[in-house]
C-alpha positions, 0 to 999 in steps of 0.5 A: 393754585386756585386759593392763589388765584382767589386771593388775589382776586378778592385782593384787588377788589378790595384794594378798588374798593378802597382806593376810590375817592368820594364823589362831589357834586357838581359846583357849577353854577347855574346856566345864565347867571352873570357867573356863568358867562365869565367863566365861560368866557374866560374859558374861551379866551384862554383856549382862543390864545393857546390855539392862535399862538399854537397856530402861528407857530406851526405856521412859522415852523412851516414856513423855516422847514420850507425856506431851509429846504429850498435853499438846500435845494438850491445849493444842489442845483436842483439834483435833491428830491425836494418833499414839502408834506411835512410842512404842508401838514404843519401849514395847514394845521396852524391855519386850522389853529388859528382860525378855531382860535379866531373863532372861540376869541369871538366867541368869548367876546360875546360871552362876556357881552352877554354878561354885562348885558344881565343885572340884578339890581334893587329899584323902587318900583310902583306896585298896586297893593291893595288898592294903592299906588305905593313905591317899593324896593324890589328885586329886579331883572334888567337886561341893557341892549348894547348897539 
């Protein structure tokens, strides 16, 4: 029983050994480069749609379990007991939806702004060298101010 046990043991320790996949590292590109900013604002703007169009649904879900059950309602004459938490929860959480996608849409816009606004770009540019005054082709930053 034991050298079962054991064996079974060693086993499954090898098997993880094995079965694990090599690590890669991380390809993400740097924190405030152009790149960075459109990835990110891509990102934002596909959760911002996927939440606001989740959100209006469930609002909508809401708003035909309410008005069916209010008409069954009706047709009672008012004898049914009339429970509306399923839509309230439904209601509330496609607001909570679409105003978090409200938010990460506004958000990407800004990212993507924010993008536009860096620039790496090649100028001529004076710089003193020794002693004179000589245009050269230099790697600059620019940053634009949109108002």
């Amino acid at each position: 029983m034991k050298k079962i046990f054991l064996a079974l043991i060693l086993l499954t320790l090898v098997n993880t050994c094995y079965s694990q996949t090599p690590v890669l590292p991380n390809q993400e590109t740097p924190k405030g480069t152009k790149e960075y900013y459109l990835h990110k604002s891509k990102a934002n703007k596909t959760r911002g749609l996927i939440l606001t169009a989740g959100g209006a649904l469930l609002i909508g879900t809401a708003f035909y379990i309410a008005v069916d059950e209010s008409l069954e309602s009706l047709g009672t004459l008012g004898q049914d007991e009339y429970d509306n938490t399923i839509p309230d929860i439904l209601a509330y959480t496609g607001l909570g939806a679409v105003i978090g996608g409200t938010i990460s849409l506004i958000s990407a816009s800004h990212k993507k702004k924010k993008a536009r606004s860096l620039a790496i770009i090649q100028q001529q540019v004076p710089l003193p060298l020794q002693g004179t005054s000589m245009t050269k082709a230099v790697p600059t930053v620019g940053i634009k101010f949109h108002f």
